[in-house]
N, C-alpha and C positions, 0 to 999 in steps of 0.2 A: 329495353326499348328506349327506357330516358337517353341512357349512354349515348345511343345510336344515333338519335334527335341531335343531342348537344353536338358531336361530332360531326356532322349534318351541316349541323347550325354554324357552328367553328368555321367549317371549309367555305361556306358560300360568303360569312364575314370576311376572310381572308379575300377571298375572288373578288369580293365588291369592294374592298381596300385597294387592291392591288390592282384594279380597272377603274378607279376614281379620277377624275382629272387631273385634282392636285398630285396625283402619286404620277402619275406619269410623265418623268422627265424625261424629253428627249433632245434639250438643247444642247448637251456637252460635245465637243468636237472629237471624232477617233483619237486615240493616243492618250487623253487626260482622264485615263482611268484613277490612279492614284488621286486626283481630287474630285473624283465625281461623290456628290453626299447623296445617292438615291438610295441608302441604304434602308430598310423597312425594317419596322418589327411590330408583328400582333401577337398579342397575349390576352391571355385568361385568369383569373382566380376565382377559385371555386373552396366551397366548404365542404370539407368530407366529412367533416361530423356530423353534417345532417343530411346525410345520401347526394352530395352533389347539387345542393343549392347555390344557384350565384348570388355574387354580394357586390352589390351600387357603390358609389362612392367612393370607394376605398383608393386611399393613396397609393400611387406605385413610386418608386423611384429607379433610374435608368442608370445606371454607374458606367462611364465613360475613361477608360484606359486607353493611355500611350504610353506602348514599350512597360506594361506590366504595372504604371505607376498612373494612380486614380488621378484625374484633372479635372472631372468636372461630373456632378450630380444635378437631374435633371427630372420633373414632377410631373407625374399627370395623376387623371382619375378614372375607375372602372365607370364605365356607364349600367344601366340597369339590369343587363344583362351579362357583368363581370369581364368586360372586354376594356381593353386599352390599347394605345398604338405609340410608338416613336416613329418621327420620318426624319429625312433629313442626314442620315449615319453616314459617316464614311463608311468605304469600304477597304479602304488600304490595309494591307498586311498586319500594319503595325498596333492598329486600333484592334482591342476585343470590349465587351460590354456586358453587363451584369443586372439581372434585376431584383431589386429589393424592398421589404414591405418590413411593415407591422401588425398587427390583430389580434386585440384583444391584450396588447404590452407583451408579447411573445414576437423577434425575429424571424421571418423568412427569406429566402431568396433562394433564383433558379442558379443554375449552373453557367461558367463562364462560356460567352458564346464569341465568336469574330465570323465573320463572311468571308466567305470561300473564294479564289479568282472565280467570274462568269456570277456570281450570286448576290442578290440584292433585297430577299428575303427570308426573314426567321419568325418563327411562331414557337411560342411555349405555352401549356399549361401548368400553373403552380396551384398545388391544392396547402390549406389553409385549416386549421383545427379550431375549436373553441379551446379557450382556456379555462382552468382547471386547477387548485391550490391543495384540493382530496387524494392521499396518495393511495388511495385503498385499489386501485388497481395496479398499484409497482410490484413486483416478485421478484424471486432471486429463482432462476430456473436450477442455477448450478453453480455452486462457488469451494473453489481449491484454498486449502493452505498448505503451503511449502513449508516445513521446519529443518532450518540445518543447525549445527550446533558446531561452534567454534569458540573456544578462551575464553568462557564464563559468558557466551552472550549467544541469544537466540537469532538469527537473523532469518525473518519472517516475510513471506511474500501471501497477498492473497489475488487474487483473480476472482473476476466472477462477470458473470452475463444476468441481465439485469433486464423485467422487460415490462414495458408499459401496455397492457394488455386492454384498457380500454381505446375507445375512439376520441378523445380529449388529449391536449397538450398539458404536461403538469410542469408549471411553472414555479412551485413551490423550490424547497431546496433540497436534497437528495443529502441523508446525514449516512456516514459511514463512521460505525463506533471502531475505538481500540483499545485494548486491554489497559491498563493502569500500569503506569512508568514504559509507557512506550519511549523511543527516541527515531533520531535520523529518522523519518518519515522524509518518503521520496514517491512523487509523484509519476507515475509509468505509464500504463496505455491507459486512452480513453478521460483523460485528466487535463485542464488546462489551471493555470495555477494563478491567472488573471480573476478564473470564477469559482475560488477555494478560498475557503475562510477555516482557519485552524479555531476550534471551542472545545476546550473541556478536553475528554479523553478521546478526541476525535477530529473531524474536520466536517466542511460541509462546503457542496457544491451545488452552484445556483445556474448552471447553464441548463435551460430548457429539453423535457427529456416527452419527445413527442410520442405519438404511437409508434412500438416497436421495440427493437431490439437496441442496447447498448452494455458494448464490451466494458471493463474497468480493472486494471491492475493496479496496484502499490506496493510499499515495502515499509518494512521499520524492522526497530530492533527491539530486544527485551534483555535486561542483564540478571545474572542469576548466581549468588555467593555459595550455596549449598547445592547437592549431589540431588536435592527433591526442588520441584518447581510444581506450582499447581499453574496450568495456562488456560487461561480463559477469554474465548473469542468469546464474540457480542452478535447475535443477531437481530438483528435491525428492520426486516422485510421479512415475510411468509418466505420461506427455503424449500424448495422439493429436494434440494438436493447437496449433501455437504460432504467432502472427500479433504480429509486431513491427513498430512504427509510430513512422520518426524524422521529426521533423520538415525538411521538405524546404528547406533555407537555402542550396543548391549544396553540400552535402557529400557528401563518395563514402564510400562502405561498400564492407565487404570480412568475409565468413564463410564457413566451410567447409561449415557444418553448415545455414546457412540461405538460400534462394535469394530471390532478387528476384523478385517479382511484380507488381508497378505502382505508380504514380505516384495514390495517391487527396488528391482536395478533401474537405478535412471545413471547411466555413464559407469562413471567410477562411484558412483554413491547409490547406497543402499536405505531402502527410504520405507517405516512401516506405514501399512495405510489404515486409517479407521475410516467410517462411513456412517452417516447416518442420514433419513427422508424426512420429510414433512415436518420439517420442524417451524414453529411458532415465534416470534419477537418476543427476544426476551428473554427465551427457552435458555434452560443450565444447559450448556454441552461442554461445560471443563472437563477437561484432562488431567491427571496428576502423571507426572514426568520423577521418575525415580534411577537412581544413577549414572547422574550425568556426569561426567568426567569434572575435574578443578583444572582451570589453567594455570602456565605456571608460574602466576605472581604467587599464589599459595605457596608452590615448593622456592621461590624465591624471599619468602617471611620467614620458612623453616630454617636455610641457609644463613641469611641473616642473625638470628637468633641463637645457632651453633658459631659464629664466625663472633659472637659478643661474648658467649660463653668462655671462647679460648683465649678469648684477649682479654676477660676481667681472670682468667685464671695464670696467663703468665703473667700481670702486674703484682697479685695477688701471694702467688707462688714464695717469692725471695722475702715477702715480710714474714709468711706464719713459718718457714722453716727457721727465721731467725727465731722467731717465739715459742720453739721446742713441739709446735704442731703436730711435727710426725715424729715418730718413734724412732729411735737409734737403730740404729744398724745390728746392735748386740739383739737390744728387745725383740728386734724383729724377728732374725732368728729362731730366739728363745721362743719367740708365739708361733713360730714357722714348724719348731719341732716337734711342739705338743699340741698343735693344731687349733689355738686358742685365738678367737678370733674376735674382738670386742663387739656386741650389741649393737653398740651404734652403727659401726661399720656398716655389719648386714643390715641395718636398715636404710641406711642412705644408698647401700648398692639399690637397696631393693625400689627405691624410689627413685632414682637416676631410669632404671629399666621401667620402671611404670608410665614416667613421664616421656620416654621413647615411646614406647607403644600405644600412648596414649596420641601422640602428633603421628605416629601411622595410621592410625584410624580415624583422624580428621582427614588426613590426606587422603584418604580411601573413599572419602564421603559417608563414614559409617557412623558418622557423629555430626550432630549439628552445632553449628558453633558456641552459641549460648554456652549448651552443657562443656561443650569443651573448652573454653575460657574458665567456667567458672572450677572442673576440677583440676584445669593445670593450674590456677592462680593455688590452690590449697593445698597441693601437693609440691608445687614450688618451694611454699611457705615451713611448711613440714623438712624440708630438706634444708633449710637455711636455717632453721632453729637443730638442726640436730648438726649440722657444721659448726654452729655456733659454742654446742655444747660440748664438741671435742675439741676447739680453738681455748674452752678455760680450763681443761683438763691440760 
C-alpha cells in the first residue's frame, strides 16, 4: 500500500513539474531543436534499509556529457520528501547525463540517460543503503579452485560468488587470503585494481559491496621442488560450498576435510574433483598433492652433472695412465683368466651403480631432496676415497 501511495505521489510530482510555468517553454522557433534546453529531469532517493523512507536534504549531483566526455557537474537538494529536479538540459543527441550521490561515505549513482528526438522528460528512482563496517552478513555461496600443473609450478585460479545478504551497504574492505609463497597474482573478473591493496599473504578490496550478489575471479601461481606438495587454501567468509579441481597427471590426494567426487574432462584436460559444504573461517581444508611430476630443469642438473663427470675423466685419464693406475695388459689378462677381480674394483662398480639409482629415484620423485643430497654427497665420498686408494697402489 506504502509502494502504491509513493508511486501515486511520484506521478502527480512529475505532472505538477511538468505543468509548472517555469517549465513550460514555448518560446523556441520550429527548426532550433538542437538548441532548445527544455530538457527535464525528476528524481527520487529513497532508503531501502528502512522499507522505503525518504531522505531531505541530500545532495544530488547532475553529471553533464558531450560526446561521452564529462564538462560540467551540477548541485541540488532532495526536499523533504526525497525529490529533486534539473531543468534547463539540452536535448541534442550528443549530450547524455548521469546522477550521482553519496550517503553515509558510500557512492551512488543511476544509469546513463540522454533524451530521445520528440522527449523532454526523464524521471528516476535511486534507492540508497545505510552503511555498515560488520561483515557478518558476507558468505561465499560457492567458490571453485582450478589446479593445473605445469614445470614445477601450480597455476591456480579461484572464482567465487560472494553475497551480502543483509539490507546494509558494507563499506568495510573484503580480504581475500592466499596460501604462503604465492606469486603472479592477476586480477580477473569482478576486481578493479584502483581499489586493491596487496597485505600480507593476500590482498584486500575496498570498493563498496551493497546488498546482493557479487562475482570474483583471480589467479596466482605456487612453485613446488618435490614430487609432494601440501596446498592450503584459506577460507575467509562462512562457505556452503567449495569444489576443488586438480589437475588429473596420476597424482594422489589426501584431505580430511574434503571428499573425492569424480574424475571430470574439461577439454583436453582431465581434472580430479573434491568437494566439501558448510565450511567455517579458518577451517583446515588442505590437501596433500603426492606425485607430481619434476620439470625438466631437474633432468637438466642430472645432465650437467654426467656431462662434468666425462670431462673431469678425460683430463684425468692421460695423468693416472702415466702413474701405472691401470693394470697392464699382461696382468689383465692373467686376472681375466683366473677370474680375479680386486676388492676395490667391486666396490666402486658397486657404488658408481648405487649412485645411478640413487639420481633415478630422485628423478622419479621417490626421494626428497634433503635425503637425497645428503646420501649422494657420502656415497660420492666413499667412491673418491676408494679411487684414491687404487691411484697409490
Amino acid at each position: 500500500m506504502i509502494k502504491k501511495l509513493l508511486v501515486l505521489h511520484f506521478t502527480f510530482y512529475t505532472l505538477q513539474f511538468t505543468l509548472s510555468p517555469i517549465s513550460c517553454l514555448f518560446a523556441y522557433p520550429p527548426g532550433s531543436q538542437e538548441n532548445i534546453l527544455d530538457g527535464r529531469f525528476v528524481g527520487r532517493i529513497s532508503n531501502r534499509t528502512q522499507g522505503g523512507i525518504l531522505i531531505p536534504g541530500l545532495e544530488v549531483y547532475l553529471e553533464k556529457y558531450v560526446d561521452q566526455n564529462l564538462t560540467e557537474k551540477v548541485k541540488t537538494s532532495t526536499d523533504r520528501d526525497g525529490y529533486f529536479q534539473f531543468i534547463g538540459l539540452s536535448v541534442s543527441p550528443q549530450y547524455s547525463y548521469r546522477i550521482s550521490l553519496k550517503y553515509q561515505g558510500v557512492d551512488y549513482s543511476g544509469h546513463l540517460f540522454f533524451f530521445s528526438p520528440g522527449e523532454n522528460l526523464k524521471t528516476m528512482e535511486i534507492g540508497v543503503y545505510d552503511a555498515t563496517d560488520n561483515p557478518d552478513k558476507i558468505k561465499i555461496s560457492m567458490k571453485h579452485i582450478f589446479v593445473d600443473i605445469e614445470q614445477n609450478i601450480l597455476r591456480i585460479t579461484e572464482a567465487m560468488r560472494l553475497e551480502n545478504t543483509g539490507n546494509t551497504t558494507y563499506r568495510g574492505s573484503l580480504h581475500f587470503s592466499l596460501p604462503q609463497g604465492f606469486e603472479n597474482l592477476q586480477y580477473e573478473r569482478g576486481l578493479m585494481s584502483c581499489c586493491i591493496e596487496e597485505k600480507g599473504n593476500g590482498f584486500l578490496e575496498s570498493m563498496p559491496f551493497y546488498p546482493g550478489v557479487k562475482e570474483v575471479t583471480y589467479s596466482y601461481q605456487l612453485k613446488y621442488n618435490s614430487s609432494k606438495y601440501l596446498f592450503a587454501p584459506v577460507i575467509d567468509y562462512p562457505t556452503e560450498n567449495l569444489d576443488l579441481m586438480i589437475r588429473d597427471l596420476g597424482v594422489k590426494l589426501e584431505s580430511k576435510r574434503l571428499v573425492f567426487i569424480s574424475s571430470i574432462d574439461m577439454g583436453e584436460k582431465k581434472f580430479l574433483r573434491l568437494s566439501a559444504r558448510g565450511l567455517t573461517p579458518k577451517e583446515n581444508v588442505e590437501v596433500k598433492i603426492s606425485g607430481l611430476p619434476l620439470g625438466p630443469e631437474r633432468y637438466r642438473i642430472y645432465v650437467l652433472i654426467a656431462a662434468g663427470l666425462f670431462i673431469l675423466l678425460g683430463f684425468t685419464y692421460p695423468f693416472l695412465k702415466k702413474k701405472g693406475v691401470y693394470l697392464k695388459r699382461e696382468e689383465v689378462a692373467l686376472e681375466s683368466e683366473k677370474g680375479v677381480v680386486s676388492p676395490e674394483t667391486n666396490i666402486s662398480k658397486k657404488l658408481f651403480k648405487e649412485i645411478a639409482e640413487l639420481d633415478d629415484r630422485y628423478a622419479a620423485g621417490e626421494i626428497e631432496t634433503e635425503e637425497y643430497e645428503k646420501l649422494r654427497e657420502k656415497k660420492k665420498k666413499n667412491l673418491l676415497r676408494l679411487l684414491s686408494q687404487q691411484k697409490l697402489k
